[in-house]
N, C-alpha and C positions, 0 to 999 in steps of 0.2 A: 288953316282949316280947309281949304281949296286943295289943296295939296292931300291931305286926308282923304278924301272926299274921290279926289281920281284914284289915288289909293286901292279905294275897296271898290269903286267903280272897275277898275282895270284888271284887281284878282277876280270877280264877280263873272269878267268876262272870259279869263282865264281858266275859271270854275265849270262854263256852259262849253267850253272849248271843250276842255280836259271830257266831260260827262260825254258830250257828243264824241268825242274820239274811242275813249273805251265803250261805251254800248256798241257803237259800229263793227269796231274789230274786234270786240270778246264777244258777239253776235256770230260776224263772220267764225272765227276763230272754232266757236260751241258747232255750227252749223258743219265745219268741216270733221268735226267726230273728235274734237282737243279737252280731253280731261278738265272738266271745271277748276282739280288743283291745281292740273299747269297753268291754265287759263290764269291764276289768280298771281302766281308765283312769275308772269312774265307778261302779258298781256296788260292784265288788271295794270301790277306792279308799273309794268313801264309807261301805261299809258297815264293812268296817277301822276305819274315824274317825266309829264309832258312838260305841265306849267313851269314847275324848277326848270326846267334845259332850256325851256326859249327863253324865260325870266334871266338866267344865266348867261345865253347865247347875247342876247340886247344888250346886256351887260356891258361885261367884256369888250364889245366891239365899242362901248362908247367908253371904256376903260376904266369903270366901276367894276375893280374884282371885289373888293370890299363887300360889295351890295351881294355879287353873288357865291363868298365867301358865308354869309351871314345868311343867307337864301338858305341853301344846303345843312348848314350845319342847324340852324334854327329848325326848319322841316324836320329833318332827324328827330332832335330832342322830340319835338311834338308830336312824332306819329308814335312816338312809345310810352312818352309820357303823358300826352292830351290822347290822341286818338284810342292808342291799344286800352288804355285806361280808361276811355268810354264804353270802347265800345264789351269790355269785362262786365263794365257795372249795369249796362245793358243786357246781357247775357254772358255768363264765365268763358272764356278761352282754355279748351281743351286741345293738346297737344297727341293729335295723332296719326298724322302720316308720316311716312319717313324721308320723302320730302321736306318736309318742313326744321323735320328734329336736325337732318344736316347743313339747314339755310342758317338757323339762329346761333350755331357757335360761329358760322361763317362771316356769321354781321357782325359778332365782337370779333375776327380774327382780322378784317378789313378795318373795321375802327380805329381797331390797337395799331395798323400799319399808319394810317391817317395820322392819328393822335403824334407818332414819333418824328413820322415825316414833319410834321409841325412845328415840334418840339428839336430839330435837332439843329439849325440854323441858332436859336438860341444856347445851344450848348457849344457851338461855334464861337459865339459870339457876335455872329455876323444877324443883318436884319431877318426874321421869319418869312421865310416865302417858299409856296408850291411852285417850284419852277415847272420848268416843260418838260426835264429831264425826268423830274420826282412823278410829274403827269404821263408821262409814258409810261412809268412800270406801273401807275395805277390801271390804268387802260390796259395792260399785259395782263394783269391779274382778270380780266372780266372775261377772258377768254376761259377760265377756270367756271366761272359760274354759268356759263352757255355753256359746256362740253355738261355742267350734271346736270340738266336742262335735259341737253336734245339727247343723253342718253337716256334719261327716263323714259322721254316718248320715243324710243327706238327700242328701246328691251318690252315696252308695253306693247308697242306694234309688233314684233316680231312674236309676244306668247299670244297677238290675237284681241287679248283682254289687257286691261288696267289692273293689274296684281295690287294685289289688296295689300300686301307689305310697301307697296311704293305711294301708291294711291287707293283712298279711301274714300273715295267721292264714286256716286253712282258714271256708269259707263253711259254715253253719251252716242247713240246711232244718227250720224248726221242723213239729212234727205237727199242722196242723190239729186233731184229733179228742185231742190231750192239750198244751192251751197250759197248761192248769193244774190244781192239784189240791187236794183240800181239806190234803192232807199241807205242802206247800208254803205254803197259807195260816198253817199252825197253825205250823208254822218262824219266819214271818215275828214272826208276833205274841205267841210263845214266848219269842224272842231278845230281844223288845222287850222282855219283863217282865223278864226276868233281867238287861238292861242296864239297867234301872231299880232295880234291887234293889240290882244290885255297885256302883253309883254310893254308892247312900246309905252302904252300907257303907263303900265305901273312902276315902269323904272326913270320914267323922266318926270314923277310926279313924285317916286319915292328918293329922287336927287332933291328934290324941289322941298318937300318936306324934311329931310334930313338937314339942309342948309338953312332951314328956317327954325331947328331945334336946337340948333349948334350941335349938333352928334354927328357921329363918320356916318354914313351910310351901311355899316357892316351892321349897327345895332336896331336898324329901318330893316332890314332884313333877315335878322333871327327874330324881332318881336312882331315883326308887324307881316312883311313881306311871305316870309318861312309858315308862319300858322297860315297863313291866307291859302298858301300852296301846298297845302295839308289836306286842303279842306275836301277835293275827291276821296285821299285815304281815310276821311273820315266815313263820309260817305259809303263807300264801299264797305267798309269794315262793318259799322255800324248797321247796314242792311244785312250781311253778312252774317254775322251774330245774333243778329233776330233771327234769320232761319235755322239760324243752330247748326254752322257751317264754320265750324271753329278757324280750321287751317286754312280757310279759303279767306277769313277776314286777318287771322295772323299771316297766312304768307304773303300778302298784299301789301304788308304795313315792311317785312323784314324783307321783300324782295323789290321793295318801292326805294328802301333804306341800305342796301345793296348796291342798287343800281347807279344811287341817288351820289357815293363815294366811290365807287370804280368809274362811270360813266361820263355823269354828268360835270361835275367837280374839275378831272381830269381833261374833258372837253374843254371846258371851259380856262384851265390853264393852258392847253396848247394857244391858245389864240394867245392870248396874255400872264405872263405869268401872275402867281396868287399872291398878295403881300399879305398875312396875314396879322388879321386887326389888333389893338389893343386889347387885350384879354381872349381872343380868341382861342389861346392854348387850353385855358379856362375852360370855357366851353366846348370845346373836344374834349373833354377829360369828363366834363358833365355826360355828354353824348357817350363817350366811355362806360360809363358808370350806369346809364340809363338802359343800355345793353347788355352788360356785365349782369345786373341784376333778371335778366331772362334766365338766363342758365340756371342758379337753384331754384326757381318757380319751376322750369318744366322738365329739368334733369333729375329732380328729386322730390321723393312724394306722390302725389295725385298726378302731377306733369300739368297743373293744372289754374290758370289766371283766375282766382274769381272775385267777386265785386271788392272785397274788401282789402284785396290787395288793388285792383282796378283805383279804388278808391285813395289809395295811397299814391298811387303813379300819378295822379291828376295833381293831389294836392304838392307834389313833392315838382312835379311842372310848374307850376303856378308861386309856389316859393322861388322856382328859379327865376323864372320871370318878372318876376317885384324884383328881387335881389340883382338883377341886372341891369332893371330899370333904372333901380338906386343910385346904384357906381356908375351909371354912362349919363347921369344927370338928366333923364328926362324927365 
């Protein structure tokens, strides 16, 4: 129960890290004249999937990939099935920047890589693992999603304006005479300590509880760990979607979820390679499947999430998370 207990205490501080970091730099960021939907699609996004990289990075070094195996993919699931699915039934998600329309087949096109890379150690026959080699062409791949990035804001800067075909979010005239401030620096590098802190905590307390449940640490980390480091994207989204800011709360969830398999995952196997868990393939195919279902919501039809599909994502999260709880015996 101790063990619990630093748990949520450790995501908690993981949560005030993460909040401190993104207002800082999506602050800085707005101030410098950056499209609130880049802002969301990269800023938000990565700074959201602070907590997963350090959670990760702790990891690994103390050579729990399991734990940050189960971190990433659990997160996943949750920000499409918990999060996007809240934050719908809160207000609907509408699909309309063209940003965004070519982030979310992006997120199934990286998945489906994840998922095989996973999957093909067993079709070996050999044990399942992300090696460093499989982690290098993920990390290749992220140089794809930065080039449609900094071209947006370079074809935007060059007409002047934020073309309304790319971005759909009001234009943003930064203040000359307040691009930054000391308050904003001290956010930045506040957030940073506290997500260095909630790390050490939640991974030597989420060892500690894993050994006291008899379960790998991979399933401490898609149910318990993973939601925890969610919980900015929920946030965001969720504020998000009350202002009626569709793409700025979906592209924070799909570029958080982006980032979260080229980046962070990938990081985290160069240090140590990934052995992936007892049903892990499973739940990639779940995480699979939770993205796959984006596309005929906003490819066809209205383009459009709303509560009652919202409603569905939640309950069909929450089936999976009993149903895993079931089979890993906790």
């Amino acid at each position: 129960m101790i063990s619990l207990l630093g748990i949520i205490f450790g995501l908690a501080i993981l949560v005030a890290g993460g909040a401190a970091l993104v207002y800082g730099a999506s602050q800085a960021a707005t101030r410098l004249g950056i499209s609130p939907m880049i802002v969301g699609l990269t800023v938000v996004s990565i700074g959201t999937s602070m907590p997963e990289l350090i959670v990760n990075l702790t990891g690994a070094l103390r050579g729990e990939t399991g734990l940050a195996f189960g971190n990433v993919v659990g997160s996943n699931i949750a920000n499409i099935g918990l999060v996007l699915g809240i934050a719908a039934i809160v207000r609907p998600i509408a699909l309309q920047g063209q940003a965004v329309l070519r982030e979310v087949p992006l997120l199934l096109l990286v998945t489906t890589i994840l998922t095989f890379i996973a999957m093909d150690s067993p079709i070996d026959h050999l044990p399942a693992m992300i090696s460093r080699s499989d982690s290098l062409v993920m990390l290749s791949l992220t140089s794809i999603f930065i080039y449609f990035i900094v071209a947006d804001i370079v074809r935007s800067r060059q007409k002047g304006v934020f073309a309304t075909q790319i971005l759909e979010s009001p234009i943003v005239v930064p203040d000359m005479h307040e691009r930054m401030s000391w308050k904003l620096v001290f956010l930045i590098l506040l957030g940073s300590g506290l997500l260095y802190a909630g790390a050490e905590i939640t991974v030597e307390n989420s060892v500690s509880f894993a050994s006291q449940l008899g379960v790998s640490t991979a399933i401490i980390g898609l149910l318990i760990v993973g939601v925890g480091t969610s919980a900015p994207e929920l946030v965001a989204s969720v504020v998000a979607a009350m202002r009626g800011q569709s793409d700025l709360a979906l592209g924070n969830i799909v570029g958080s979820n982006i980032f979260n398999i080229l980046f962070i995952l990938p990081t985290t196997g160069l240090i140590q390679a990934i052995e992936v868990p007892d049903g892990g393939v499973i739940d990639l195919i779940v995480s699979w499947l939770f993205a796959a279902a984006l596309i005929p919501i906003f490819f066809h039809g209205q383009a459009r999430l709303g509560r009652a599909w919202g409603g569905v994502f939640v309950l069909a999260y929450f089936v999976y998370a009993a149903t895993r709880s079931l089979t890993a015996g906790v």
